[in-house]
N, C-alpha and C positions, 0 to 999 in steps of 0.2 A: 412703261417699257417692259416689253416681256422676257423674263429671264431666259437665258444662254440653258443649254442643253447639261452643261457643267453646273451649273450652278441647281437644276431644279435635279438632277439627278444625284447630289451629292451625299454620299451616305453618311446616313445616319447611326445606325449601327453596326455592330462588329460584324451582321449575319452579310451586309450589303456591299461588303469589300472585297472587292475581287482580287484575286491570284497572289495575296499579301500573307501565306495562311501560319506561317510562321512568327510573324509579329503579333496577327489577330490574336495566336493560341496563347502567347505569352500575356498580350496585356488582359487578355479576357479570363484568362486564368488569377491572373492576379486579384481581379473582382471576385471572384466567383471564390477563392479564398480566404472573401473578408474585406473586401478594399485596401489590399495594402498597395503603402504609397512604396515607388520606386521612381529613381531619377534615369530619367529616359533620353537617350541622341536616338532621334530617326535620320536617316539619313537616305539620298537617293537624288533621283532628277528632279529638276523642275517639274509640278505638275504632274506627281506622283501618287501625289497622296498623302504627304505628310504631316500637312498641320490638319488633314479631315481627322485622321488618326489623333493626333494629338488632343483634340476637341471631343471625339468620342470618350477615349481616357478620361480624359478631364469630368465629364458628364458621368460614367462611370463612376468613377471616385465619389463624385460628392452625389452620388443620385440617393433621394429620401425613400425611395423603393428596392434598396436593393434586399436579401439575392433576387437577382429579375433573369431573368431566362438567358442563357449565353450569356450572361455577366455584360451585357450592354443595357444603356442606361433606357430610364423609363418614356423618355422626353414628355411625362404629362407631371411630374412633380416642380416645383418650385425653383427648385435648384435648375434641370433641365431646362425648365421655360426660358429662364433667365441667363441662362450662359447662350441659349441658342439664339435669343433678341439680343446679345451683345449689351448686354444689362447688370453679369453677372459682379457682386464682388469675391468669387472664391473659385473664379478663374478669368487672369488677364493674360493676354497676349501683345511679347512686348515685341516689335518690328526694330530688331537689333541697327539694321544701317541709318534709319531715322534719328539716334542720337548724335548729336555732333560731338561728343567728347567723352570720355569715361565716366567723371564725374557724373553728367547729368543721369548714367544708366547705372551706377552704384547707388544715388540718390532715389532714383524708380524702384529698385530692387530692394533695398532697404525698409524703405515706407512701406512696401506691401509683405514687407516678412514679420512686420510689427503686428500685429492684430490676432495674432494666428493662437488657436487655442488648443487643448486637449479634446477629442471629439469630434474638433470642426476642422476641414483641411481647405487648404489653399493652393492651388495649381498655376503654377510660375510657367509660362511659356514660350520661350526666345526664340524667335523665329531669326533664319539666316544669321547662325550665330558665327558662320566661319568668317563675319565683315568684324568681330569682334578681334580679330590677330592685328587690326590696326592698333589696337590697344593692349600689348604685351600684357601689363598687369591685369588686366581684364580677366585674367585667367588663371592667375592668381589669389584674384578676389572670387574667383566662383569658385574655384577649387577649394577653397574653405567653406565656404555655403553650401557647398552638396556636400563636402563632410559629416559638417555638422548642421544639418541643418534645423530652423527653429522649426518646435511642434508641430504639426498638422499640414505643414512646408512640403509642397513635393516639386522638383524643378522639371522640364520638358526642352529640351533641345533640337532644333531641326536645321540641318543644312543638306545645301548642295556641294561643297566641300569637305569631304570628312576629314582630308588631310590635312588643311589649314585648322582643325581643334585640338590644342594641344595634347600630346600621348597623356600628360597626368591627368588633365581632365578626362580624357576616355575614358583611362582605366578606372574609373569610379565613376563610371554611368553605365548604362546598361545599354547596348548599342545595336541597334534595330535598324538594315537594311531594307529599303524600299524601294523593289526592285522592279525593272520595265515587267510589264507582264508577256508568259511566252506565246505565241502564235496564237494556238489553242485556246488558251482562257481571250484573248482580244478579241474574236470572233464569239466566243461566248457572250462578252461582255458586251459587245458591240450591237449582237443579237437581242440579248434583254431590252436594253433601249429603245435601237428602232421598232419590236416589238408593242413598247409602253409606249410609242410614240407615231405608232400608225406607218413606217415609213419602210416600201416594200424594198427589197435590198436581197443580196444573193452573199455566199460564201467567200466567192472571188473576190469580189467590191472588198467587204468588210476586210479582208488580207489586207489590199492595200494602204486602206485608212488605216490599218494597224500599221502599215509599213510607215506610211505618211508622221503618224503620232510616234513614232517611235515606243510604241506598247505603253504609252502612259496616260492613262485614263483621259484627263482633261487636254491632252493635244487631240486623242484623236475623237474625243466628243465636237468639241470645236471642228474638223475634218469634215466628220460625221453631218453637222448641218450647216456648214456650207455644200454640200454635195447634195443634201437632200431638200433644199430650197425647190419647192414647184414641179419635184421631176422624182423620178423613178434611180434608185443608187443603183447602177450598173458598173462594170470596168471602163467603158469605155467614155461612161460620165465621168468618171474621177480620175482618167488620165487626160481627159480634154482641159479639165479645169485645172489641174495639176500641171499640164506640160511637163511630160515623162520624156523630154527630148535630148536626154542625157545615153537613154537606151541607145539611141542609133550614134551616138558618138562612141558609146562602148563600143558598137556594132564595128565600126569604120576601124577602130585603134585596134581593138583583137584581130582584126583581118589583116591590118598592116604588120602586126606582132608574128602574126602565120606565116606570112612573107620574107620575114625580118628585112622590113624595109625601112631601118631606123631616121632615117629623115620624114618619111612620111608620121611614122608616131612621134616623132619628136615634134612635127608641126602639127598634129591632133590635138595633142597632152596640149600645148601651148595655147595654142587659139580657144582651149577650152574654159568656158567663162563658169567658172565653179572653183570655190574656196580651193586649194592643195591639198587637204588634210583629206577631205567630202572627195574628192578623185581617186587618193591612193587608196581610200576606204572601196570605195565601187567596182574598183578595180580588181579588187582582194575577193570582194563575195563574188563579183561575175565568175572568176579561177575556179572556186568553189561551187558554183552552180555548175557549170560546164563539167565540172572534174564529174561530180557525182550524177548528173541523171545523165547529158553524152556521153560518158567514157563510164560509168560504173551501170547505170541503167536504173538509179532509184531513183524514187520517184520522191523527191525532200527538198523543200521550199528552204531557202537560206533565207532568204530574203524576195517578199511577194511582185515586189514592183520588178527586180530582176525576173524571176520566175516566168511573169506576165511577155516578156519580152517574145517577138516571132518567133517559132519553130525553124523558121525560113533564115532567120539572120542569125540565128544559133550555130544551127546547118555552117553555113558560109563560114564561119568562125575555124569550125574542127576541120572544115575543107581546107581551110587554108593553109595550116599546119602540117595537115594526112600529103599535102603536095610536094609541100619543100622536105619533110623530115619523112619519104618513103622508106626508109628501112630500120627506126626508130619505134618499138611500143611506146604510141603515144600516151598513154595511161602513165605507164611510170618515167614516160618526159615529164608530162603533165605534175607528178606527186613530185618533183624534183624542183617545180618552177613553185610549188606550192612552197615546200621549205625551204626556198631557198630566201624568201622574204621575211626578214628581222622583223623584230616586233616594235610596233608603232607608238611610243610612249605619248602622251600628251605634251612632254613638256621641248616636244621637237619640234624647233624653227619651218615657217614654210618654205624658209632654202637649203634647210637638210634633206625636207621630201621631196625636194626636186633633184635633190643630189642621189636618192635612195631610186627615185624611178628612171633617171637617166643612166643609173648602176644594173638598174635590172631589165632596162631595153637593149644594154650593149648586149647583154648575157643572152639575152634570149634570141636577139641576131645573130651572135655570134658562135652560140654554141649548137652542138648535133644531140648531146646528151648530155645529163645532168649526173652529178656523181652521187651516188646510193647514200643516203642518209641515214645513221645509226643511233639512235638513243643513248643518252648516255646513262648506264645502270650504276647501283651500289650507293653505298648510302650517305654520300656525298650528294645527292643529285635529286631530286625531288621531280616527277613528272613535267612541273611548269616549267624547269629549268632547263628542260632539252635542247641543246645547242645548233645551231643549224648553220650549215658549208652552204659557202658559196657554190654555184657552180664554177666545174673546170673550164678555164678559157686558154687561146692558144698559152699566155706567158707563164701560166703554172704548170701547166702538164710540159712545156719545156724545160721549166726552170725541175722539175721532176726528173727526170731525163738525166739534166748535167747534175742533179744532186744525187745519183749514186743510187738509185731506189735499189733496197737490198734484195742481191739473189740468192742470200742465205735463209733456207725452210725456218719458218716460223717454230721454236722450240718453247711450250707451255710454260717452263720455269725459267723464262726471260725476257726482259723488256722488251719488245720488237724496234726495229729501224723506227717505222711511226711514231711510237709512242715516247720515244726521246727524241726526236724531231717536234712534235708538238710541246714539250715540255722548255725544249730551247727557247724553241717559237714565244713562247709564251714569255719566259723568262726576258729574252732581248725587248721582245714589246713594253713588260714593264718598265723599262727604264727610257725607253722611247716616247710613252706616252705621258707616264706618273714622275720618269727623276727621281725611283724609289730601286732603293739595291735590297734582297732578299737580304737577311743578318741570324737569321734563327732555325735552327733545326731542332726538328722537334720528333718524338717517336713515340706512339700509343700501341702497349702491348692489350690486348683485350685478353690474353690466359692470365694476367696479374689481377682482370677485374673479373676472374671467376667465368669469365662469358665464353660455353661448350657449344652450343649451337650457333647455326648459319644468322640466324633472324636476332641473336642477341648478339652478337658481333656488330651487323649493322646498325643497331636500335646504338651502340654505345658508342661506335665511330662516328654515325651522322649528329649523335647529340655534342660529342668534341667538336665536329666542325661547326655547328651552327654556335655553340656556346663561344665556341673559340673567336668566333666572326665577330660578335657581338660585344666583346671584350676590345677587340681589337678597336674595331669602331667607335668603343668609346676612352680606350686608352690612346692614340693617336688619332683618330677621325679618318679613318679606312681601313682596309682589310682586302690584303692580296696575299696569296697561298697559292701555293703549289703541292699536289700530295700523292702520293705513290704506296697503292697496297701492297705488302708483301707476305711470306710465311717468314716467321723465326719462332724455330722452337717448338716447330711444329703447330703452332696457331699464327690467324690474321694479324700483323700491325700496319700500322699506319706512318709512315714517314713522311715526314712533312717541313714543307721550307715556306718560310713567312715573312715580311715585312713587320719587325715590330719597335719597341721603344729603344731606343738611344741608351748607351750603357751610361750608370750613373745617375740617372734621372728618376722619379718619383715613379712612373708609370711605369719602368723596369723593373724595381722594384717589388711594385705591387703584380706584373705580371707572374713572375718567380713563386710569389706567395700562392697564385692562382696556378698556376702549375702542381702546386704542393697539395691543394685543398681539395681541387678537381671529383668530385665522389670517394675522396679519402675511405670515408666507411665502405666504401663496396672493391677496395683493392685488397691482395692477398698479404696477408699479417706476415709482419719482416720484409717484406718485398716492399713494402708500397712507394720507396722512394723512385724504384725500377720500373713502376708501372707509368710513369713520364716522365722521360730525359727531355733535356732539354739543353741546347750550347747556343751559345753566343758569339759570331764567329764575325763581327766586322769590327775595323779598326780604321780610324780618320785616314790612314797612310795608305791603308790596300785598297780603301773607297774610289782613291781617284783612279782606278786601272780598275776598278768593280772586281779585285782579287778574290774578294771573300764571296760577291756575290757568287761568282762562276765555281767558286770552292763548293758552296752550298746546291749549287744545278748538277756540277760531277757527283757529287754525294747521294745527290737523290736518284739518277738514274745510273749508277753503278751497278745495278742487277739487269746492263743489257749483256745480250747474250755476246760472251769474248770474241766467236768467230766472225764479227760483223767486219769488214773492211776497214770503216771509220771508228773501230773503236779503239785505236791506238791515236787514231789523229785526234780525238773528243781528250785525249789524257788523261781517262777518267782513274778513279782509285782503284786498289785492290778490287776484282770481281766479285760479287757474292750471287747466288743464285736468289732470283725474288721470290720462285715461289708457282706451283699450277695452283692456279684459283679459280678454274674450272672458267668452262665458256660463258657464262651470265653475269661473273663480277666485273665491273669495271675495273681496270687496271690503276688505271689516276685521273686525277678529276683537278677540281681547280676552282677557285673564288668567285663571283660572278663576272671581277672584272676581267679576268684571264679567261674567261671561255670563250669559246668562238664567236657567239652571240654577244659576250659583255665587249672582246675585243672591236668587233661589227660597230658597237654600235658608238664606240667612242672615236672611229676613223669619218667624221663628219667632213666636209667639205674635201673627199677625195684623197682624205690621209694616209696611203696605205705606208704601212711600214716596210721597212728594208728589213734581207732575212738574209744574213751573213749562214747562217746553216743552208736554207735552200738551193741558194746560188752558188755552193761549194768554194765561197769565198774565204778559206780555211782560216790565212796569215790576218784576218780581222774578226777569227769569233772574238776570241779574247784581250783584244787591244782597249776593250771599253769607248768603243766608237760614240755608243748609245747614250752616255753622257749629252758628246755634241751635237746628236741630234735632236736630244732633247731638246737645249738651248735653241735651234735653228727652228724645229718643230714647229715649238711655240710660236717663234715671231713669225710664221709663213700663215699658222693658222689665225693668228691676228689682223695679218695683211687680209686673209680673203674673207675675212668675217666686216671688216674696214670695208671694201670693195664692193661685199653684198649691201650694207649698209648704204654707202654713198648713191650706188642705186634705186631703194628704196624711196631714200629723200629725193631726189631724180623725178621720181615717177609718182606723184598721189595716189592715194590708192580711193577708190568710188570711180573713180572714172575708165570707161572702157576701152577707151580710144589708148590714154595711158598702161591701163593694167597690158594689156597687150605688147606695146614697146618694152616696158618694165620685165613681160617673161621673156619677149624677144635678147633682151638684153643679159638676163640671168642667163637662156641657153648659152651665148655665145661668150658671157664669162667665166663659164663650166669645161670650152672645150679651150678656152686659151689656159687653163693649168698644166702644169708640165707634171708629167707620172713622178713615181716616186724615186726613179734616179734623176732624173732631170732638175730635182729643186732647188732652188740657191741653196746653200750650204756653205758654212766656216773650213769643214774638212773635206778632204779630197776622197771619196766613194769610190766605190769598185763599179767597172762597167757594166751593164745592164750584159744578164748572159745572150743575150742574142746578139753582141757586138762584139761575144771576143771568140775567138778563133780556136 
């Protein structure tokens, strides 16, 4: 039987590995400096490349030729021969899920670390090691073997989960990403092949097969000669074979979307026979195709198979829109719908993503324009953690309206209406979603830690917040803050209100001490007790009315400007001015689960919260509502998580006839929830503002 395209092309050496050049340089460095051994996780997709990689290494290591050119092995020595006919004994490869129990794979791992000499190395190979998290100690027992490992012992790791390998095991490996390859090298790569393989083919095609393989060598070799069986790789051969008839469903759904004809997308989406995850994904790059070469004019492939799509049904698409939204730049409609979609985690149900796309069909019927989206800056905030708004829909820009939006000029050295409006926000949500009351106020001066310039100010506040996060998380198992730049003293601090350990308790204690220690040596001598205050402001008694909480939110935005309307109704303390921190710093920022995004994305199944500030529901900021809706919360999101379920079992899923009732059913259990005043409830809620007079 004649080998597979993957298989007769499979590299052998470091020089024949494509688009990997960062792993190559490392481990072929490593040769080329000797053979030294190193414990290695690769890591990546199925079908990447990672145990070729690891077998090259291997070969490397013990090759009786070496230094050899590029520090890849000889393959005509002894050693080579023999690893390559699967013969070798000084390097085994051991198929982690094939063992049925720990024992039997301590036992394997064991015996072949016996033997090992001064001189002579041994190359330990675990393939698919993340099926080892079945076996907690598993990882325990390696984490001492890669320690210390016996003489000439070098261990090799490869998964498709890197998250399932424990952090201690990581961190004592050397961890080597294997990554899809980008467009460019796939057409390269794809090129050499059918080259070596006689098989005539164009630029276009090979796009696809890349699009097809997902950039990973051995899917889209596989691709590759199914297409080129007896014929000529064209496009329109490997969309035939493929059935790319997903393009004209996008086709149909974006035209309905330009329309905003939300039952017609709602019955697209549905009757569309594709995984949930595989739709909202296609859906995301067509945005991004359309945004960039329709509306910007470049000419950049997101993705080849979309790209490949008609000029003609592209067309129809941006018509459809340019009709209904005539006095709207659609470009930046277009960059509004683009961020307005949350990020798609893995570990999200397929009835969250029906809830996320029937969230963003309403919006896009429903709204004219999308509200300007701002980055958040300062050094709280890291690029990836850009927060993205919803768009504005009729109930917020009403509920704006009766909430008072201030007509007092925005003054540099003070809080604006917004930014203790979102701070509320934010604050009420915690206790609505987590049942967690802020308890700790905290203040970092950066003039006590020496720090004169713009860029060490933020190097020293982002490193308090990321340290501080990490502490948190591991003294209690979360971490929610709230934090507020200001001047004192003529330099930046940081004021800050957090969720932390219960007074009395171990983890208090120890945070106290960690407040004390915090770069001790880099604060200013006699001060340094003053370079982090820190108070403890809740008590069992003021908990249940969240006194202390609400004490801690007035505290922190106390540097709003006095002449605001609501700043006598807020209560807040004495006024201090915050501070001009010029236009590029971020005023306050906030944890990931209080941003806009972290809050997004924990209102699953249509949980929007109630905003006693928004809705100028005054006589309930401070009542401590948010207790009882916690309790209610919960049980509501239990019931619909119960109801998605019982669906599920309802409906089998393989079958088409079912899957189809099954989404019919999920629609129509999505539009029987009642909004957010509407939902059972223990306490009595204020009226939704469009009902009261």
């Amino acid at each position: 039987m004649a080998e597979s395209l993957a298989i007769r092309h499979r590299p052998k050496v470091f020089e024949r590995v494509a688009g990997q050049g960062h792993a190559v340089e490392f481990l072929s460095q490593l040769i080329i400096e000797g053979q030294i051994c190193r414990n290695i996780l690769l890591h990546g997709a199925i079908g990447s490349g990672k145990t070729t990689l690891a077998r090259i290494y291997a070969k490397a290591l013990t090759c009786e030729q070496q230094p050899f050119p590029g520090g890849s092995p000889c393959l005509d020595c002894k050693s080579c021969r023999e690893i390559g006919a699967g013969e070798a004994t000084n390097f085994h490869e051991l198929d982690a899920p094939s063992y049925e129990n720990f024992v039997q794979l301590k036992s394997k791992i064991d015996s072949l670390a016996l033997g090992a000499s001064k001189g002579w190395r041994r190359v330990i190979f675990i393939d698919e090691a993340q099926s080892l998290a079945r076996y907690p100690q598993s990882f325990d027992y390696l984490l001492k073997k890669v320690e210390e490992p016996s003489e000439g012992i070098s261990y090799c790791f490869a998964t498709t989960a890197f998250e399932k390998i424990s952090p201690a095991l990581r961190s004592r490996l050397h961890c080597l990403e294997i990554r899809p390859l980008i467009l460019p090298d796939c057409i390269k790569y794809l090129e050499r092949i059918a080259e070596a393989e006689n098989i005539k083919t164009s630029p276009d095609a090979l796009a696809l097969i890349a699009a097809l393989g997902d950039g990973q060598p051995r899917n889209m070799l596989h691709v590759l000669e199914v297409v080129s069986r007896s014929a000529e790789v064209t496009v329109d051969r490997v969309r035939q074979i493929y059935n790319f008839g997903y393009t004209d469903i996008l086709t149909r759904y974006f035209i309905a979307l330009g329309q905003g004809d939300f039952r017609r997308q709602t019955e697209i989406f549905f009757q569309w026979n594709e995984d949930a995850r595989e739709k909202v994904r296609l859906i995301q790059v067509l945005m991004l195709s359309l945004y960039y070469k329709e509306l910007c004019g470049l000419s950049l492939t997101i993705d080849p198979v979309i790209a490949s799509m008609a000029p003609s049904d592209r067309a129809q698409i941006i018509t459809a829109f340019r009709e209904r939204l005539k006095q709207a730049n659609l470009k930046s409609f277009w960059e509004g719908l683009i961020q307005a979609w949350p990020v798609i985690t893995s570990d999200l149900s397929e009835e969250s993503l029906f809830i996320l796309i029937t969230d963003f069909q309403r919006r896009v019927s429903a709204a004219s324009e999308i509200v300007e989206h701002v980055p958040p800056e300062g050094p709280f905030f890291s690029p990836t953690e850009a927060a993205w708004r919803p768009p504005v829909d009729k109930m917020t820009t009403r509920q704006q309206r009766r909430g008072g939006r201030s007509e007092v000029g925005k003054d540099p050295r003070y809080l604006t209406y917004d930014q203790v409006k979102d701070l509320f926000n934010a604050a009420s949500f915690l206790t609505q979603e987590y049942g967690c009351q802020f308890n700790i106020r905290v203040t970092v001066r950066s003039r006590l830690f020496g720090c004169e310039t713009k860029s060490e100010v933020s190097k020293l506040l982002s490193g308090f917040a990321h340290a501080f996060t990490d502490r948190l998380n591991k003294w209690i198992g979360h971490s929610h803050w709230l934090c507020v730049q200001e001047f004192e003293d003529g330099a930046v601090c940081s004021r800050i209100i957090a969720v932390g350990p219960q007074p009395d308790s171990r983890e208090f204690k120890m945070m106290q001490k960690w407040f004390s220690n915090w770069r001790k040596n880099e604060r200013t001598a006699g001060q340094e007790e003053q370079a982090i205050t820190a108070d403890l402001t809740s008590t069992q008694k003021s908990a249940r009315k969240m006194k202390s909480h609400w004490d801690c939110v007035r505290w922190l935005c106390a540097g709003m400007i006095p002449a605001e309307p609501i700043y006598k109704r807020l209560l807040l303390p004495k006024s201090r001015q915050a501070g001009d921190l010029g236009s590029k710093r971020r005023r306050h920022s906030a944890s990931e689960s209080l941003t806009p995004s972290g809050m997004a994305d924990a209102m699953q199944h249509e949980m929007e919260p109630l905003s006693a500030f928004d809705d100028e529901a005054w006589d309930h900021l401070y009542t401590g509502w948010e207790l009882q809706e916690f309790h209610d919360r919960q049980k509501e999101k239990r019931q619909r998580q119960a109801d998605i379920h019982a669906i599920s079992r309802k409906y089998p899923r393989g079958d088409q006839e079912q899957d189809e009732k099954r989404k019919r059913e999920y629609g129509e259990l999505l539009k029987s929830w009642p909004d957010r005043y509407r939902r059972p409830r223990s306490w009595y809620a204020w009226h939704p503002p469009d009902e009261v007079s």
